[in-house]
C-alpha positions as CSV (number, residue, x, y, z in Angstrom):
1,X,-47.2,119.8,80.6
2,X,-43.6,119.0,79.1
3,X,-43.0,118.5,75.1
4,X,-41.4,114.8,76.0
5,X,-44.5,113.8,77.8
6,X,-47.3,114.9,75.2
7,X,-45.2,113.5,72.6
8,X,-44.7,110.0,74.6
9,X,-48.3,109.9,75.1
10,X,-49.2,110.3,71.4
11,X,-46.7,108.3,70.4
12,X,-48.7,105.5,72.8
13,X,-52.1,106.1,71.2
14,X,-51.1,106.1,67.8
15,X,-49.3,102.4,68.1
16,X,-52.4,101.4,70.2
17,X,-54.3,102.1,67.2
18,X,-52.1,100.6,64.6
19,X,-52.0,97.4,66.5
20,X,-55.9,97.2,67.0
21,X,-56.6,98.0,63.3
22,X,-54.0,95.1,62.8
23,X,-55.5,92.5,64.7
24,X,-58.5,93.9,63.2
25,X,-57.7,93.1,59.5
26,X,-56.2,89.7,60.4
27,X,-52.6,90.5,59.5
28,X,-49.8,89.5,61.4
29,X,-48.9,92.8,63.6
30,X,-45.5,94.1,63.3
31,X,-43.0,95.9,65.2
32,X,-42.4,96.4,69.2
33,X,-45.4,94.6,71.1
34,X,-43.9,96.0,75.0
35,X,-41.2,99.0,75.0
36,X,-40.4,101.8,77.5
37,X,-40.1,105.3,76.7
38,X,-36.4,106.8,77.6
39,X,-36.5,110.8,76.8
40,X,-37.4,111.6,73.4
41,X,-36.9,107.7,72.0
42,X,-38.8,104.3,72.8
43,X,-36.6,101.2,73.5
44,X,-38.6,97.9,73.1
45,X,-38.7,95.1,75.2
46,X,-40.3,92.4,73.4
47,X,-41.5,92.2,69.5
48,X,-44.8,90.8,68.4
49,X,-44.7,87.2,67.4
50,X,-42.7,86.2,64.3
51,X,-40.7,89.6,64.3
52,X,-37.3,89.6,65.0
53,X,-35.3,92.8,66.9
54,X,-33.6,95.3,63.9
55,X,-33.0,98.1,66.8
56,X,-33.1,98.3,70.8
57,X,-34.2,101.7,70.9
58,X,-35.9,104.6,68.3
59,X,-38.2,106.9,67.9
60,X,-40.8,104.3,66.3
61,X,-41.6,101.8,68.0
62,X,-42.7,100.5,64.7
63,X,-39.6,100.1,63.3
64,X,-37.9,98.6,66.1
65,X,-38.7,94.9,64.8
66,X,-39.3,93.3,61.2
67,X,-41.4,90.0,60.6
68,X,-39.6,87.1,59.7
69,X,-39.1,85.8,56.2
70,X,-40.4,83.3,54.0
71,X,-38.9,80.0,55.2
72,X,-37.8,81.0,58.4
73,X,-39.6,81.2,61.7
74,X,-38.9,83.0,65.4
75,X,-41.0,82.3,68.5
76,X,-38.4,84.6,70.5
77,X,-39.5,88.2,71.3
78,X,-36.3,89.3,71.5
79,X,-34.2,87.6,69.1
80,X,-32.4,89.7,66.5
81,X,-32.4,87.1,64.0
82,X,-35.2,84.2,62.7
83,X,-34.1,80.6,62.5
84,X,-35.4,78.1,59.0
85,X,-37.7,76.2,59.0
86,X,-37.8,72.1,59.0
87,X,-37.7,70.4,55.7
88,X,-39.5,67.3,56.4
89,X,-37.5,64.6,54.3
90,X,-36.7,60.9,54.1
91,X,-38.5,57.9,52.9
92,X,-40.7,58.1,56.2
93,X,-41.2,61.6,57.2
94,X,-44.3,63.6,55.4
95,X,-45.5,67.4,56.1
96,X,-48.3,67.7,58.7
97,X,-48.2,71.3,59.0
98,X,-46.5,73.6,57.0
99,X,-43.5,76.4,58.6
100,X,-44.6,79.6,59.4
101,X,-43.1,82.6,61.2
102,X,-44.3,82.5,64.1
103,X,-43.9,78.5,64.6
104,X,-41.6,75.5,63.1
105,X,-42.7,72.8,60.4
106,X,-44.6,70.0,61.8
107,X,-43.8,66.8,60.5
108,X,-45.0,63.1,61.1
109,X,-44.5,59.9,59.7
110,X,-46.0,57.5,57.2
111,X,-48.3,54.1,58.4
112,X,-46.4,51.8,60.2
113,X,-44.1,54.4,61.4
114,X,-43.9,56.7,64.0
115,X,-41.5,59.9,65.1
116,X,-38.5,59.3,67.3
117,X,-38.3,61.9,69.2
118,X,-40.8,64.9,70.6
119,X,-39.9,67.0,67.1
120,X,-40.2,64.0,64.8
121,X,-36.7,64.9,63.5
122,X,-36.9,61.3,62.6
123,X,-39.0,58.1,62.1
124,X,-38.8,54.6,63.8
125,X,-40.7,51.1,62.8
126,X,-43.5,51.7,65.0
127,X,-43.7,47.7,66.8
128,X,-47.1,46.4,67.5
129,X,-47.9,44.2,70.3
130,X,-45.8,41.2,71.1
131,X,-42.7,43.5,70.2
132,X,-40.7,46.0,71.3
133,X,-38.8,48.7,69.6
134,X,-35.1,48.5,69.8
135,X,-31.8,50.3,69.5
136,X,-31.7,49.6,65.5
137,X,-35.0,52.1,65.2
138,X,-36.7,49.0,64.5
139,X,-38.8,46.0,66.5
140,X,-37.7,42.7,68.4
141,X,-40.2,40.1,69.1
142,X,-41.2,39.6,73.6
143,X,-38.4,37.1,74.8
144,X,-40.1,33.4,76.4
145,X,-41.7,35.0,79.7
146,X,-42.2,38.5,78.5
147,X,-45.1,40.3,77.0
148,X,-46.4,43.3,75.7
149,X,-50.3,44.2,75.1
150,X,-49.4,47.9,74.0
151,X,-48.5,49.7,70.7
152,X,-45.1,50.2,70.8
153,X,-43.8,49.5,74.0
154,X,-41.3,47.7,75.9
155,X,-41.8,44.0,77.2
156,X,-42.4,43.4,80.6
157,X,-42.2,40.0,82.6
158,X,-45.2,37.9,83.3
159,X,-46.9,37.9,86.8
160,X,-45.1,35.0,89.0
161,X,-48.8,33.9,90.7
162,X,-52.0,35.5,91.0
163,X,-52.6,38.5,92.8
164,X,-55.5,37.2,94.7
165,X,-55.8,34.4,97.4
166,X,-58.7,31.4,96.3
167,X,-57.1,32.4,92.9
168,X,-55.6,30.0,90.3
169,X,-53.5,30.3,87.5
170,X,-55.9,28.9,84.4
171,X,-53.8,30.6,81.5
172,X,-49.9,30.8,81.9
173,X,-49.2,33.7,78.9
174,X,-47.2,34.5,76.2
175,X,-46.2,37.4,74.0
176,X,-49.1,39.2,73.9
177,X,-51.0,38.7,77.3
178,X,-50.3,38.0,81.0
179,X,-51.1,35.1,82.9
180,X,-54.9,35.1,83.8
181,X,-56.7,33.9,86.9
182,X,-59.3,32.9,88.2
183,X,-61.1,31.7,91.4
184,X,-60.3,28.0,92.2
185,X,-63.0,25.7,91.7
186,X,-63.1,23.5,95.3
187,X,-62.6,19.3,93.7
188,X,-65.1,16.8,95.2
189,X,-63.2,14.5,97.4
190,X,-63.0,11.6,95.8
191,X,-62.9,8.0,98.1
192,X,-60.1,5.8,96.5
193,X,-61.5,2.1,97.0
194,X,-58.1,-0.7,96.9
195,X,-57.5,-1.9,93.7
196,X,-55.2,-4.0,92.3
197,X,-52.3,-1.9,91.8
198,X,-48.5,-1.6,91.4
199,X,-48.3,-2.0,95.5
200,X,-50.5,-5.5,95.8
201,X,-48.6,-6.7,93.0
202,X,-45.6,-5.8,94.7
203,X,-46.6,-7.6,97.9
204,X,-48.0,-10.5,96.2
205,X,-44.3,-11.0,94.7
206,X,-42.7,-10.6,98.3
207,X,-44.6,-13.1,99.8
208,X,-44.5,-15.5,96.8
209,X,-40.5,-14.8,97.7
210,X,-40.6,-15.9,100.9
211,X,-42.5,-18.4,101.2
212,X,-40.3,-20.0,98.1
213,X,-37.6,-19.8,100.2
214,X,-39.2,-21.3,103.3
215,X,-40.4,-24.5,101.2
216,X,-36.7,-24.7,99.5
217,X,-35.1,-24.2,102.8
218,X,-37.4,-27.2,104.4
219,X,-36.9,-29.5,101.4
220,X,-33.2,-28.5,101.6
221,X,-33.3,-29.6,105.8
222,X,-35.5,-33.2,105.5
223,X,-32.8,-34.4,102.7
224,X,-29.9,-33.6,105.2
225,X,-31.4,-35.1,107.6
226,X,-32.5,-38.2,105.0
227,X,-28.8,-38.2,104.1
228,X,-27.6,-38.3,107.9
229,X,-29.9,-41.3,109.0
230,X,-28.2,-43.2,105.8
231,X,-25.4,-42.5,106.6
232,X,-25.7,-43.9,110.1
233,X,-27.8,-47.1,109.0
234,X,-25.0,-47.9,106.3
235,X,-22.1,-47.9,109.4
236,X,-24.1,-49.7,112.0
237,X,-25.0,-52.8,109.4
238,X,-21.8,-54.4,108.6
239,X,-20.7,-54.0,112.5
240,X,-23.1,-56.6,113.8
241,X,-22.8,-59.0,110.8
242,X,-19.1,-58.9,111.6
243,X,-19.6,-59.3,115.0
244,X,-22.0,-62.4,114.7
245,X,-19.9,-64.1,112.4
246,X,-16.0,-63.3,113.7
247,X,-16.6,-63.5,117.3
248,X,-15.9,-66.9,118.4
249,X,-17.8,-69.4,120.9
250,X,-15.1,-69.9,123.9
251,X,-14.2,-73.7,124.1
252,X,-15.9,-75.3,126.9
253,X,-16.4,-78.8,128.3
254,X,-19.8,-77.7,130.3
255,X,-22.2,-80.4,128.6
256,X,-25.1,-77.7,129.1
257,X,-23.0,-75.4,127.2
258,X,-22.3,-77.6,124.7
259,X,-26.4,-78.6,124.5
260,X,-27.3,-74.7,124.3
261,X,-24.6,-73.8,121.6
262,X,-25.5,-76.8,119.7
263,X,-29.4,-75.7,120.0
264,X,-28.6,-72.1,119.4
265,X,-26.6,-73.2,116.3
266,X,-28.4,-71.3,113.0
267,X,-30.1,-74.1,111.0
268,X,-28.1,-75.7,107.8
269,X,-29.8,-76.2,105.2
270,X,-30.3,-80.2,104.6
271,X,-28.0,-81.7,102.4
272,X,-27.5,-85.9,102.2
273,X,-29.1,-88.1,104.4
274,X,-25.3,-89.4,105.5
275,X,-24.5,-86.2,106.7
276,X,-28.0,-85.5,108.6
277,X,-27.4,-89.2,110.4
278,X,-23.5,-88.5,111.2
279,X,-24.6,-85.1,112.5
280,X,-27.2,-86.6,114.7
281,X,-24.3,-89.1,116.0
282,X,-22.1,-86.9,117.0
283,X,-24.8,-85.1,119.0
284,X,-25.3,-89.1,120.9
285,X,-22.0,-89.2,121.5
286,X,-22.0,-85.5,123.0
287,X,-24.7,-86.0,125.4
288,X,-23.5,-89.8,126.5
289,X,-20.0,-88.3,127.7
């Protein structure tokens, strides 16, 4: 069997038994965790956590990585150098959990607060519902048709109708809650019996309208024709007076004539008895002739 072989495999069992008595104990195991073995030397390929590469290749496998120090941290097997730790600071921030070398600091934030990113490199207002957080690391209240039923979240718009048919909207939302429905109650039908309303008033003034206007226009029709039939009396009368009087009897020696005109002669009135007896003379003297 060749030298570089039985010293390869030694070299194998004797790390095997570090690292077991190691993990035994508790510590934190040092050194090269994976390596291969290249002729007389080991070259590793990955350290044990919280170690940090010193050299590729040796003839210790041992040696090939160191641990980190205090107050710096590695969780890559091959790095050659550890990074530092966190320092959780600021008015907000507090220490959750504290660095070691195989992992970063963990930090968090006080009540009322809560870390802005997936590290909690920083802290934000943390909004409650009814808000939302903004750009300014702090909260804005739901705008008129938003809400927000969530810790720290982001507004959304309320539900335009209900989701459900038969459905009806009995609460229309606000900042911190959605609309809510619920099944429609059917409404009795209800009979509507005629009362006296805006409509029979109305009607009751249209026909109080019209028939003003029919009476007015009647009145306004018997006094033309009142005023016509006037007029018509008033021009006939003084004709026939003026005919009676002006128109005279044609003179005539016919003794009948004379006897009807004198007997169709309108009455005087009686006046002296002279003049009654020389008016019945003259009617002798007519009727001798």
């Amino acid at each position: 069997m060749p030298v570089e072989l039985v010293f390869s495999i030694l070299l194998i069992c004797l790390f095997t038994l570090g690292s077991v008595s190691h993990s035994v104990s508790g510590e934190m195991e040092t050194g090269c965790m994976d390596w291969r073995t290249h002729d007389t030397v080991v070259c590793c390929n990955k350290c044990f956590p919280g170690n940090r590469l010193v050299n590729t290749c040796g003839p210790d496998p041992k040696t090939l990585c160191v641990p980190c120090k205090d107050g710096t941290y590695t969780t890559n097997p091959k790095a050659d150098a550890c990074l530092w730790c966190t320092q959780c600071v600021g008015g907000a921030q507090v220490l959750k959990k504290a660095c070691t070398q195989t992992k970063d600091t963990e930090c968090d934030c006080k009540k009322g607060f809560r870390c802005g990113d997936v590290e909690c490199s920083f802290c934000v207002e943390e909004c409650g519902k009814g808000q939302e957080p903004n750009q300014a690391r702090s909260c804005s209240n739901c705008t008129h048709g938003n809400f927000n039923d969530q810790i720290h979240a982001k507004c959304r718009p309320w539900t335009k109708k209900c989701p459900n048919l038969g459905e009806e909207i009995v609460f229309s939302g606000n900042s911190v809650s959605d609309i809510q429905c619920h099944p429609a109650i059917p409404k009795p039908e209800v009979i509507t019996l005629p009362t006296k309303g805006s409509d029979s008033k109305d009607d009751r003034v249209v026909v109080l309208a019209l028939t003003t206007f029919c009476v007015l226009f009647i009145i306004l029709v018997i006094c033309f024709l009142l005023i016509i039939k006037h007029n018509l009396t008033t021009s006939k009368r003084p004709a026939v007076i003026e005919k009676t009087l002006v128109e005279p009897t044609p003179p005539t020696d016919d003794p009948r004539t004379l006897i009807d005109v004198s007997f169709h002669q309108p009455q005087q009135e009686q006046g002296s008895s002279s003049e009654s007896l020389h008016s019945q003379d003259s009617e002798t003297k007519l009727l001798s002739v």
